[in-house]
mmCIF file of the N, C-alpha and C atoms, coordinates in Angstrom:
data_MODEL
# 
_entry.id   MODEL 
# 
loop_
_atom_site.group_PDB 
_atom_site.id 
_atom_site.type_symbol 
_atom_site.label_atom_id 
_atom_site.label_alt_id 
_atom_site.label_comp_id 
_atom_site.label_asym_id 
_atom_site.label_entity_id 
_atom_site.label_seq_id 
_atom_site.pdbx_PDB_ins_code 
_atom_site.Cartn_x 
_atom_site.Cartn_y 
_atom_site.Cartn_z 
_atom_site.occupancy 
_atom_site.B_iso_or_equiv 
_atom_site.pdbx_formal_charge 
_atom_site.auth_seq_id 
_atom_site.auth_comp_id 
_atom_site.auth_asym_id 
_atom_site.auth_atom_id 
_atom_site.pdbx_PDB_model_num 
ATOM 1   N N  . UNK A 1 1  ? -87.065 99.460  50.708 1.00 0.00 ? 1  UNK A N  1 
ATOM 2   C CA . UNK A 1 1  ? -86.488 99.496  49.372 1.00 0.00 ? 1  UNK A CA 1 
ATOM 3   C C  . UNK A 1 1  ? -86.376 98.067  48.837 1.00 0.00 ? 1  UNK A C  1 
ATOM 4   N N  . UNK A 1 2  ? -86.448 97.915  47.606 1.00 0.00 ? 2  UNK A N  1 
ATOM 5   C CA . UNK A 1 2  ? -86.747 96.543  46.648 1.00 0.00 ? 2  UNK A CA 1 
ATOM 6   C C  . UNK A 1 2  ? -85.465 95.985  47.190 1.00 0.00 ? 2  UNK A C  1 
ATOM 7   N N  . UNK A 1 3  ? -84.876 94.530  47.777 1.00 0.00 ? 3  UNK A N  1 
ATOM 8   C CA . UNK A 1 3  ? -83.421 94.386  47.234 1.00 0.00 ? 3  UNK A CA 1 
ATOM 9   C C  . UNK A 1 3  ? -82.538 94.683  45.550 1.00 0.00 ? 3  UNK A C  1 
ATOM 10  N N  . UNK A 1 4  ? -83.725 94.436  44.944 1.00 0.00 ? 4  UNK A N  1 
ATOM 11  C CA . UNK A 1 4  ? -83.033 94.630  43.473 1.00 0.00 ? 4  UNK A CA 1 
ATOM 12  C C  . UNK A 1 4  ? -82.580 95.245  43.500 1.00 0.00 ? 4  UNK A C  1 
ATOM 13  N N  . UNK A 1 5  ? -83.104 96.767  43.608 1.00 0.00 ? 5  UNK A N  1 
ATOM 14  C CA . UNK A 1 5  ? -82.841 98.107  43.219 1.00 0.00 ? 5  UNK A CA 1 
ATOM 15  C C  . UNK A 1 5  ? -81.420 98.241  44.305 1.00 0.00 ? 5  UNK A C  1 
ATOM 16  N N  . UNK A 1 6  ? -80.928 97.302  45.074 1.00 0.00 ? 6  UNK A N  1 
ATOM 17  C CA . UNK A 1 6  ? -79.749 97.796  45.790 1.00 0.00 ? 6  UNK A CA 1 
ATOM 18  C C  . UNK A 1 6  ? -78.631 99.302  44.714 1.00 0.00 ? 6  UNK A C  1 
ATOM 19  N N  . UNK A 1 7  ? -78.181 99.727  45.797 1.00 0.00 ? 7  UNK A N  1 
ATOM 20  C CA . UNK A 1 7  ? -77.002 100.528 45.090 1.00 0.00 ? 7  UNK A CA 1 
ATOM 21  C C  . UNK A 1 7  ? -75.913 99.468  44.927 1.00 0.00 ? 7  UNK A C  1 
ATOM 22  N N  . UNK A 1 8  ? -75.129 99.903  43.769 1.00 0.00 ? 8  UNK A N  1 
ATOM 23  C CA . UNK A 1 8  ? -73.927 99.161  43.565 1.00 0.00 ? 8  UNK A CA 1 
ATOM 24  C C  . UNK A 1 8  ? -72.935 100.332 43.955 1.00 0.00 ? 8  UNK A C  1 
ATOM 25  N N  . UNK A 1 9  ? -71.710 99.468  44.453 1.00 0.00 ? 9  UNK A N  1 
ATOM 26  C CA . UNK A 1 9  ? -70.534 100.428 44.932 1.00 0.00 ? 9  UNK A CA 1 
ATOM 27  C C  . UNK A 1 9  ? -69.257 99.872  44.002 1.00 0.00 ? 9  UNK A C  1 
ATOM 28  N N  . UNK A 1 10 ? -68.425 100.868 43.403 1.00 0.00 ? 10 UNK A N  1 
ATOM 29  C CA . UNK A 1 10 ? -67.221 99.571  43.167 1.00 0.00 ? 10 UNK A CA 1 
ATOM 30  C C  . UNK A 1 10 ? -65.717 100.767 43.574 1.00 0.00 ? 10 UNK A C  1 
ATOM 31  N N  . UNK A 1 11 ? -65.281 99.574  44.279 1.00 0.00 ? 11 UNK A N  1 
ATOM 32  C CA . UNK A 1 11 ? -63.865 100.820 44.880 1.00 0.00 ? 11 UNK A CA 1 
ATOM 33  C C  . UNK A 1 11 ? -62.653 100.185 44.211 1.00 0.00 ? 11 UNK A C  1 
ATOM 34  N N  . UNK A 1 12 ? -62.014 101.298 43.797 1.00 0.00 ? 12 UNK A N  1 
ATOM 35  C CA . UNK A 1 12 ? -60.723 100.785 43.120 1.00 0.00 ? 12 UNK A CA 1 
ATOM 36  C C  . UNK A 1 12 ? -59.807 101.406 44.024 1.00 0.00 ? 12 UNK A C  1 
ATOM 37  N N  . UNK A 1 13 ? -58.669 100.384 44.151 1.00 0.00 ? 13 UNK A N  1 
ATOM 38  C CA . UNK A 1 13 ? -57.202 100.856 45.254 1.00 0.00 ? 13 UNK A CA 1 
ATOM 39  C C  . UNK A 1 13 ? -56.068 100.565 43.970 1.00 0.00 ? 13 UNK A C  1 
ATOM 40  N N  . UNK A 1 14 ? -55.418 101.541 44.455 1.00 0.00 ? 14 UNK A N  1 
ATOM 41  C CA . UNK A 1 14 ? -54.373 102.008 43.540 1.00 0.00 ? 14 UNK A CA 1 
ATOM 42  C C  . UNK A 1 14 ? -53.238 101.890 44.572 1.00 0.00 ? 14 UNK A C  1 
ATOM 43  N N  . UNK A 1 15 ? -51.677 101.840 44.020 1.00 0.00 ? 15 UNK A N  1 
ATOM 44  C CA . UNK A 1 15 ? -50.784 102.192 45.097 1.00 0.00 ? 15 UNK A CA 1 
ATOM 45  C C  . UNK A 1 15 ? -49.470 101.420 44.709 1.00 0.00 ? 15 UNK A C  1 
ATOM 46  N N  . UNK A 1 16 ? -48.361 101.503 45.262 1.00 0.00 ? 16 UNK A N  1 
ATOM 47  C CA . UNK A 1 16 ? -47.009 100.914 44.853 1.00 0.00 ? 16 UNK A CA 1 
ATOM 48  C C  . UNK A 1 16 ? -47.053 99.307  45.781 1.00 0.00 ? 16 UNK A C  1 
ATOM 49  N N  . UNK A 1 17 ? -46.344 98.416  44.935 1.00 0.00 ? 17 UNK A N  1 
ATOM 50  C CA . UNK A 1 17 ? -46.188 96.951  45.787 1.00 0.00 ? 17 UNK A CA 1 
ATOM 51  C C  . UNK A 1 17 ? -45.924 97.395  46.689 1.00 0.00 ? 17 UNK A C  1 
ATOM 52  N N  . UNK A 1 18 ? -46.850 96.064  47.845 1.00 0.00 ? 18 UNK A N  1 
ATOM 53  C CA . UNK A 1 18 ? -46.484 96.413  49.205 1.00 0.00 ? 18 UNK A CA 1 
ATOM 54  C C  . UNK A 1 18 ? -46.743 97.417  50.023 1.00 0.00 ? 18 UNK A C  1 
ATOM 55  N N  . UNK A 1 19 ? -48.065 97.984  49.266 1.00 0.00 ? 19 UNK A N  1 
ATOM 56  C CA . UNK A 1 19 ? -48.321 99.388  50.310 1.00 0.00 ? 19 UNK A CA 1 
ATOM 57  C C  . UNK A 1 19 ? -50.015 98.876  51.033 1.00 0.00 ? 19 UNK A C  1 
ATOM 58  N N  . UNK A 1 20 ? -50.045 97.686  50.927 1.00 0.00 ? 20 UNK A N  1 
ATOM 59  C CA . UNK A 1 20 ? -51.340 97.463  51.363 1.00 0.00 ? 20 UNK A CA 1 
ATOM 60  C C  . UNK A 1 20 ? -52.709 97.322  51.135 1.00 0.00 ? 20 UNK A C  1 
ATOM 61  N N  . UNK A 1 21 ? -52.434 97.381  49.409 1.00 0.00 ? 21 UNK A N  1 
ATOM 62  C CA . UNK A 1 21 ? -53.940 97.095  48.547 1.00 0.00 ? 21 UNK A CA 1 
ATOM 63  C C  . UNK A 1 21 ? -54.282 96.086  49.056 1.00 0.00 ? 21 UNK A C  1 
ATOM 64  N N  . UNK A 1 22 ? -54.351 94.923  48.888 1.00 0.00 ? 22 UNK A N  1 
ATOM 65  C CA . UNK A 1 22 ? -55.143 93.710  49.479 1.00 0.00 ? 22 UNK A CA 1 
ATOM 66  C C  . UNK A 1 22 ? -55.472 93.511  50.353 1.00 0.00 ? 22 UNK A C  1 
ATOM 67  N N  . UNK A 1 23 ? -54.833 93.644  51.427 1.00 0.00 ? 23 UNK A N  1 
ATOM 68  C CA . UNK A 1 23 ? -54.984 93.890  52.813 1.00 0.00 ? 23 UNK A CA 1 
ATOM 69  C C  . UNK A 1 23 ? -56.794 94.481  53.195 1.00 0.00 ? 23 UNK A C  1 
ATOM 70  N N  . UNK A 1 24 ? -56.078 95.869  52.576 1.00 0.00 ? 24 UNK A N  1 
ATOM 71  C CA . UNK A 1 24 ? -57.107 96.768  52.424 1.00 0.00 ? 24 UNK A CA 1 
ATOM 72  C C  . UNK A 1 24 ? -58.240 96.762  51.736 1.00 0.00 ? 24 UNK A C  1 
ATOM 73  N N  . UNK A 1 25 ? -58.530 96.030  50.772 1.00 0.00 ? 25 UNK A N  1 
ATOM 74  C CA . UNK A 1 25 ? -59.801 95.581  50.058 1.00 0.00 ? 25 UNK A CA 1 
ATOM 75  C C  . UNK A 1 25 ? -60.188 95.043  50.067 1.00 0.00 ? 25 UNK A C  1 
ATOM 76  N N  . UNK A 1 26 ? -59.563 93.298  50.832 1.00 0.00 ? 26 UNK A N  1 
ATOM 77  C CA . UNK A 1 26 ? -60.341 92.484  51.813 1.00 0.00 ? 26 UNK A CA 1 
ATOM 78  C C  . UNK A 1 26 ? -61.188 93.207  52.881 1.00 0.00 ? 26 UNK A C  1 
ATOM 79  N N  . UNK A 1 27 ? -60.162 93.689  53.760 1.00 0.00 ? 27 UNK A N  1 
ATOM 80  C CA . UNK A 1 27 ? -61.068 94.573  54.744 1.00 0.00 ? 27 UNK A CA 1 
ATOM 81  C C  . UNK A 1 27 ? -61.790 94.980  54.677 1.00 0.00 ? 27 UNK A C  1 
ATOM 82  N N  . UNK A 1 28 ? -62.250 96.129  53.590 1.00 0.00 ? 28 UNK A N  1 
ATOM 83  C CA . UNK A 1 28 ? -63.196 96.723  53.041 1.00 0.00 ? 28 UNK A CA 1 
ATOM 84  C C  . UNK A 1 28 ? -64.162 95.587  52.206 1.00 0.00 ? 28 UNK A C  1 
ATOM 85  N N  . UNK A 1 29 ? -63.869 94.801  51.527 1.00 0.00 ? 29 UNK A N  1 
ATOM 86  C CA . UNK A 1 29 ? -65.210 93.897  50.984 1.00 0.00 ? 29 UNK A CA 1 
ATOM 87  C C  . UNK A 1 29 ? -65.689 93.345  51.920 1.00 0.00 ? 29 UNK A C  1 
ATOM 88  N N  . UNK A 1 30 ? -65.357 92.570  52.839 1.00 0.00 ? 30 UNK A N  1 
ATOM 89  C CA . UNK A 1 30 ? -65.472 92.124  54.111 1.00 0.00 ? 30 UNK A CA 1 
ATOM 90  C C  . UNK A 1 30 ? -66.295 92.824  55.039 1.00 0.00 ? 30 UNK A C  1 
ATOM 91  N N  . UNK A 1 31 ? -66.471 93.982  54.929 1.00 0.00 ? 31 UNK A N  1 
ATOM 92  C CA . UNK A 1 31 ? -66.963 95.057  55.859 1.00 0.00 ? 31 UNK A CA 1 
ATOM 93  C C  . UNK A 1 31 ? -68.430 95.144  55.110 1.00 0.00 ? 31 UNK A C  1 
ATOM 94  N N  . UNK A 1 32 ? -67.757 95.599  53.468 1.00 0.00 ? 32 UNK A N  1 
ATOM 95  C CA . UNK A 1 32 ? -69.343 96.343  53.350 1.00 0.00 ? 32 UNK A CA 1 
ATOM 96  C C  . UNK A 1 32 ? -70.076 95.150  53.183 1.00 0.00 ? 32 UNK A C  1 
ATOM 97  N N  . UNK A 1 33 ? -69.705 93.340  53.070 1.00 0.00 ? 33 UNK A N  1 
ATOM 98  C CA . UNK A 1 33 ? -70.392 92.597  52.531 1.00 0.00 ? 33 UNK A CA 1 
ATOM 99  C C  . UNK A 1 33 ? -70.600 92.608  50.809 1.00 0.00 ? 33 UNK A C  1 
ATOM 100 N N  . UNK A 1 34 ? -69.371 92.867  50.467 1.00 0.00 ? 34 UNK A N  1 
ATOM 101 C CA . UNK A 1 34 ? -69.185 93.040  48.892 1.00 0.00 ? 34 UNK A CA 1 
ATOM 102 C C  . UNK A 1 34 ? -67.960 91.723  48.431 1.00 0.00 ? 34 UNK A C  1 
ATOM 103 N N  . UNK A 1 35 ? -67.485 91.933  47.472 1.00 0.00 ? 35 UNK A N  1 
ATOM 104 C CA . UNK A 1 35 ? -66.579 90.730  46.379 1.00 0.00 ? 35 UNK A CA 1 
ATOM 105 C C  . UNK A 1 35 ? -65.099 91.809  46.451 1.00 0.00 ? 35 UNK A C  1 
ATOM 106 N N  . UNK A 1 36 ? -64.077 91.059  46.775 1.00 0.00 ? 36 UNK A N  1 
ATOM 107 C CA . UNK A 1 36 ? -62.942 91.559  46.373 1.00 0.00 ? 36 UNK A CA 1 
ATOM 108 C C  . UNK A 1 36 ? -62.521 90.899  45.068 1.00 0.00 ? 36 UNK A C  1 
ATOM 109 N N  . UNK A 1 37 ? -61.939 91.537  44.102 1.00 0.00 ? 37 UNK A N  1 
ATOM 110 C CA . UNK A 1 37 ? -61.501 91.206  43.227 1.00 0.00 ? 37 UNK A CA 1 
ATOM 111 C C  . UNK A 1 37 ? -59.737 91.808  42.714 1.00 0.00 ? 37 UNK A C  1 
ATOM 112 N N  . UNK A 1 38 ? -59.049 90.755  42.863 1.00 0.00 ? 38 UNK A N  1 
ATOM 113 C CA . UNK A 1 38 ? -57.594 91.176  42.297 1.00 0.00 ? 38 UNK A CA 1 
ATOM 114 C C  . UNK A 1 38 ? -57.430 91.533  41.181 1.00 0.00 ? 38 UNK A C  1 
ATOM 115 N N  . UNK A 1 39 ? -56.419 92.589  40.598 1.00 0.00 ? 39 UNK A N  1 
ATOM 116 C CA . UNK A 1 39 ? -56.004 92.281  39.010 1.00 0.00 ? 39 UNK A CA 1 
ATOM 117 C C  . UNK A 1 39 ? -54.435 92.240  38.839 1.00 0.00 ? 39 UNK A C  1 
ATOM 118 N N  . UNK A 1 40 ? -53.931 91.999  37.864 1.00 0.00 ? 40 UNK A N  1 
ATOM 119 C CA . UNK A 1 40 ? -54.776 90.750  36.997 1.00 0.00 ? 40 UNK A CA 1 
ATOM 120 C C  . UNK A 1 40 ? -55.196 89.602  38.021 1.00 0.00 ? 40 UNK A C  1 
ATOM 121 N N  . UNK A 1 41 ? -55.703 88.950  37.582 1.00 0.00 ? 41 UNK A N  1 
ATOM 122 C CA . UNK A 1 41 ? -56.529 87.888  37.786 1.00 0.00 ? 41 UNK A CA 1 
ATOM 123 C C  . UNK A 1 41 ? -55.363 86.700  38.107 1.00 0.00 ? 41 UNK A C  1 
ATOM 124 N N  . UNK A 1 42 ? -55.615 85.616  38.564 1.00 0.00 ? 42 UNK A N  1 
ATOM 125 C CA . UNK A 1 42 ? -54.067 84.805  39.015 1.00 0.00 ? 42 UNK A CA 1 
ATOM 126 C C  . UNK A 1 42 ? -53.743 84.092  37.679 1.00 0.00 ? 42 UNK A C  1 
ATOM 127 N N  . UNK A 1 43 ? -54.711 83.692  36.796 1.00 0.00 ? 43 UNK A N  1 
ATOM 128 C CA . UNK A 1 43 ? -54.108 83.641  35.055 1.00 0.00 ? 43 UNK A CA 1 
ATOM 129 C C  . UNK A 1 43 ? -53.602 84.086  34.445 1.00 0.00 ? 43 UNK A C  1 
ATOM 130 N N  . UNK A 1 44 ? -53.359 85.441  34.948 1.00 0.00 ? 44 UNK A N  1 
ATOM 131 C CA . UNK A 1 44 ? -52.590 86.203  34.331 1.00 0.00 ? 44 UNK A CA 1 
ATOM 132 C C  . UNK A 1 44 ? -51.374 86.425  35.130 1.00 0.00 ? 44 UNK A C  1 
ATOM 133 N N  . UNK A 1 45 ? -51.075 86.014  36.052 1.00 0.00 ? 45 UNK A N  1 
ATOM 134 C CA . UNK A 1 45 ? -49.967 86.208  37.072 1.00 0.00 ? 45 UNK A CA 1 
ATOM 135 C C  . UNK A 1 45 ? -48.794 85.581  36.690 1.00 0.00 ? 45 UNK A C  1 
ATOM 136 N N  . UNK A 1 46 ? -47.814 85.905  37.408 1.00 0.00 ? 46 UNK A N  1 
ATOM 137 C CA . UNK A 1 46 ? -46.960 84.860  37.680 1.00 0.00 ? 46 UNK A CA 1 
ATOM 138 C C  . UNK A 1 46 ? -45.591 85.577  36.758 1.00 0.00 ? 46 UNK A C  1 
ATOM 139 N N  . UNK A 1 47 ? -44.707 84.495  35.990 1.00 0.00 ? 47 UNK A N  1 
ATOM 140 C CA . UNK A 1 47 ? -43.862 84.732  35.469 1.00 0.00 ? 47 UNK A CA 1 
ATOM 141 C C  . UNK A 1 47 ? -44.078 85.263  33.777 1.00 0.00 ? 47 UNK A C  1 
ATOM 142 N N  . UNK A 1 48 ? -45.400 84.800  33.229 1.00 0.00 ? 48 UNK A N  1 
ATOM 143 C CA . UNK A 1 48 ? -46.156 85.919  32.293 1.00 0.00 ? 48 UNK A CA 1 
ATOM 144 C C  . UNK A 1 48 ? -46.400 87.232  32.217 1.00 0.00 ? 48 UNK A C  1 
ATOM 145 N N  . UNK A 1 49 ? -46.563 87.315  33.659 1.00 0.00 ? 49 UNK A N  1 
ATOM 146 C CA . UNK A 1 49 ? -46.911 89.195  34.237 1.00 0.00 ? 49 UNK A CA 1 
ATOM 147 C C  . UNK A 1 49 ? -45.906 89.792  34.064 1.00 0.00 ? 49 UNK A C  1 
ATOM 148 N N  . UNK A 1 50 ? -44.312 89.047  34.454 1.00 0.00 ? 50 UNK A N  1 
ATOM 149 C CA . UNK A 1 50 ? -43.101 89.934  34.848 1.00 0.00 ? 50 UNK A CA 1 
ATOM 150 C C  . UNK A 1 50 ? -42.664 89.939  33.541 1.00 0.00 ? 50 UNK A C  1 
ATOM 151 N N  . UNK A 1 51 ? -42.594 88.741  32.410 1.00 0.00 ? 51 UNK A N  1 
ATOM 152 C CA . UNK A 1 51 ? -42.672 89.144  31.037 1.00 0.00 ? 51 UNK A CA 1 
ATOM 153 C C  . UNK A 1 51 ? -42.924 90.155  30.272 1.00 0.00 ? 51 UNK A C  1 
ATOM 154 N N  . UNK A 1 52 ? -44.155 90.598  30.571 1.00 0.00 ? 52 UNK A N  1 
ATOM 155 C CA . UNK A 1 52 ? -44.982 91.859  30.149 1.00 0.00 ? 52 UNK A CA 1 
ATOM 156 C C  . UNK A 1 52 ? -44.855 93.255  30.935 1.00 0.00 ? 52 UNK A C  1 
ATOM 157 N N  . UNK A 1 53 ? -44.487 92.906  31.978 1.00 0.00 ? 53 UNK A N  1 
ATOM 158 C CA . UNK A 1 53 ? -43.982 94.233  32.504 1.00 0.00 ? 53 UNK A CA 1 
ATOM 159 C C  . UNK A 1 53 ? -42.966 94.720  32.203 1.00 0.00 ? 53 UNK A C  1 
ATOM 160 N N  . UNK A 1 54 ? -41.737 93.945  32.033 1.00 0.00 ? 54 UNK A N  1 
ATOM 161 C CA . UNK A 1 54 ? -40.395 94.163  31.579 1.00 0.00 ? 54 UNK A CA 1 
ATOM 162 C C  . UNK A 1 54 ? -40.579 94.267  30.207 1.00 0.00 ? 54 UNK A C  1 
ATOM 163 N N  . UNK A 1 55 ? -40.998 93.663  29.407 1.00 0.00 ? 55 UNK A N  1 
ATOM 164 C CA . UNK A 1 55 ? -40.822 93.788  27.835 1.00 0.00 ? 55 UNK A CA 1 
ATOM 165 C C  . UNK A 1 55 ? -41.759 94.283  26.810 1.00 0.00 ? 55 UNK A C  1 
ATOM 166 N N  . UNK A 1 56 ? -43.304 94.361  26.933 1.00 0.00 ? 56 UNK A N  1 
ATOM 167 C CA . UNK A 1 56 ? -43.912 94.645  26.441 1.00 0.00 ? 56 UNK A CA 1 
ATOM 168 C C  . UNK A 1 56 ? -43.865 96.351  26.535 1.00 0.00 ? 56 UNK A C  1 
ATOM 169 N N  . UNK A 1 57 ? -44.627 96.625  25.349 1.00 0.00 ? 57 UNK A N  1 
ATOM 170 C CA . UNK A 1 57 ? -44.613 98.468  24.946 1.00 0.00 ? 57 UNK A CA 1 
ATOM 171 C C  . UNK A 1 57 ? -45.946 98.663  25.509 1.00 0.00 ? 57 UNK A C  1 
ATOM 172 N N  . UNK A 1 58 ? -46.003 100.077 26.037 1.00 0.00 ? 58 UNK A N  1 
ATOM 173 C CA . UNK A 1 58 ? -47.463 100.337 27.016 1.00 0.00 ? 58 UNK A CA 1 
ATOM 174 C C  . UNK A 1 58 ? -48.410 100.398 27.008 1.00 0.00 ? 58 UNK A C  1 
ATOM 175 N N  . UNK A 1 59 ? -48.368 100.243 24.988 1.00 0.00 ? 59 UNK A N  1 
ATOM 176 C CA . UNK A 1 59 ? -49.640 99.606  24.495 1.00 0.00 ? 59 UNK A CA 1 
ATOM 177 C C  . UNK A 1 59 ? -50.152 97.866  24.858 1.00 0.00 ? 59 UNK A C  1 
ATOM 178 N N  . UNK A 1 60 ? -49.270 97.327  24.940 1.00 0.00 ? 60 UNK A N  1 
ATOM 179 C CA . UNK A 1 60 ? -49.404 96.023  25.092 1.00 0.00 ? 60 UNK A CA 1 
ATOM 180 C C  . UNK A 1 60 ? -49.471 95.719  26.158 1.00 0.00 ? 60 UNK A C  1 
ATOM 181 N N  . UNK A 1 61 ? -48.682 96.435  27.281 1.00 0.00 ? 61 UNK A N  1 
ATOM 182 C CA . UNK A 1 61 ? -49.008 96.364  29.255 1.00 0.00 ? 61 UNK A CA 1 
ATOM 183 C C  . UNK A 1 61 ? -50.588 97.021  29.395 1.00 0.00 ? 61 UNK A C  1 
ATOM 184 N N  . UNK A 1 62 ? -50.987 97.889  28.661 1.00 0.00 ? 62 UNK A N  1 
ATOM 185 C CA . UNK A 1 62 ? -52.754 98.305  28.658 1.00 0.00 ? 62 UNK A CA 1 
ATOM 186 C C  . UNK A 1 62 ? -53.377 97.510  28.585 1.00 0.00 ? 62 UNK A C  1 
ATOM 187 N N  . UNK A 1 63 ? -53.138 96.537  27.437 1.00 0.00 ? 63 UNK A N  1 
ATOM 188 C CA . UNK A 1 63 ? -53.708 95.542  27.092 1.00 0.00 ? 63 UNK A CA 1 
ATOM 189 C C  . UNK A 1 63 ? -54.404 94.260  27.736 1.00 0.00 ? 63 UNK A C  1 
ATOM 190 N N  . UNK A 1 64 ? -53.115 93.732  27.904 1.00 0.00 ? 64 UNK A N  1 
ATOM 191 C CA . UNK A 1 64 ? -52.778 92.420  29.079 1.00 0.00 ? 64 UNK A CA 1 
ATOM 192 C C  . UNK A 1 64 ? -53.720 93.198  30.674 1.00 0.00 ? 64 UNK A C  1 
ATOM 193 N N  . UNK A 1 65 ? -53.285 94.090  31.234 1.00 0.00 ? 65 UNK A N  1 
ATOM 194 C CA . UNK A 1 65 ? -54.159 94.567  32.023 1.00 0.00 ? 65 UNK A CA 1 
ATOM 195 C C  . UNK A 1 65 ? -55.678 94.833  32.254 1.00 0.00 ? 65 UNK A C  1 
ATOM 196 N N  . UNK A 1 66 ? -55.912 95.457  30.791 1.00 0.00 ? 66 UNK A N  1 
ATOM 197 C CA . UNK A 1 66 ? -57.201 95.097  30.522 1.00 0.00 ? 66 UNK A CA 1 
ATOM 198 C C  . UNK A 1 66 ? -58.036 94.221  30.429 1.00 0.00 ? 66 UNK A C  1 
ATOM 199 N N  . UNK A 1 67 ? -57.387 93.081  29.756 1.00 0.00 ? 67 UNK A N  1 
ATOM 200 C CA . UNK A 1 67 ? -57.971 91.936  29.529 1.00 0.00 ? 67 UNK A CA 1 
ATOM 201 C C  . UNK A 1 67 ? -58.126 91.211  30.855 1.00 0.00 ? 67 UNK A C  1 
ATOM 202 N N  . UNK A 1 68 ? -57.515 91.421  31.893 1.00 0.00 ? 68 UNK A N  1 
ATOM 203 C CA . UNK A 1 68 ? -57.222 90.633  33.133 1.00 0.00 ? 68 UNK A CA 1 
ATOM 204 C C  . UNK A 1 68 ? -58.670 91.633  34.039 1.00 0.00 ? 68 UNK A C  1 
ATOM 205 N N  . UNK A 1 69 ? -59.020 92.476  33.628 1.00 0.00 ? 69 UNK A N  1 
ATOM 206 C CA . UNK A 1 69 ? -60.421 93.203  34.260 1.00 0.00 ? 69 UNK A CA 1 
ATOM 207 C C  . UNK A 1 69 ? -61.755 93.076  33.742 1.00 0.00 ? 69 UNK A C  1 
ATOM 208 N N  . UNK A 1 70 ? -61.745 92.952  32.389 1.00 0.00 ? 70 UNK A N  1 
ATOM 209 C CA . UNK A 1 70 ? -62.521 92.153  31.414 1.00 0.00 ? 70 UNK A CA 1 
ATOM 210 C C  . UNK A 1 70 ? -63.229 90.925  31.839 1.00 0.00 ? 70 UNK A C  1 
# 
């Protein structure tokens, strides 16, 4: 098979803080030889994030989230 034509895989982990997403999707990128990717993104982290979690309307937490996958 061409490399081009590889299959693409993309796994999304879902779950409450602290239940082991990262952990777990290192492991797994690591394994299949794939990219882990966090969200948001660490630009978007921090004391901005807890801003928007606490205060923003769920249109605007969609948002900010989105943009951090974007």
């Amino acid at each position: 098979m061409d490399k081009r034509k590889r299959n693409n895989v993309f796994i999304v982990l879902e779950g409450l803080s602290g239940s082991g997403k990262t952990t777990i999707g290192k492991i797994v990128a690591k394994r299949i030889k794939g990219e882990f990717y966090r969200t948001p993104p660490s630009l978007f982290a921090g004391s901005f994030r807890n801003r928007i979690d606490k205060c923003a309307s769920d249109s605007a937490r969609f948002l900010f989230y989105l943009a951090g996958v974007i």
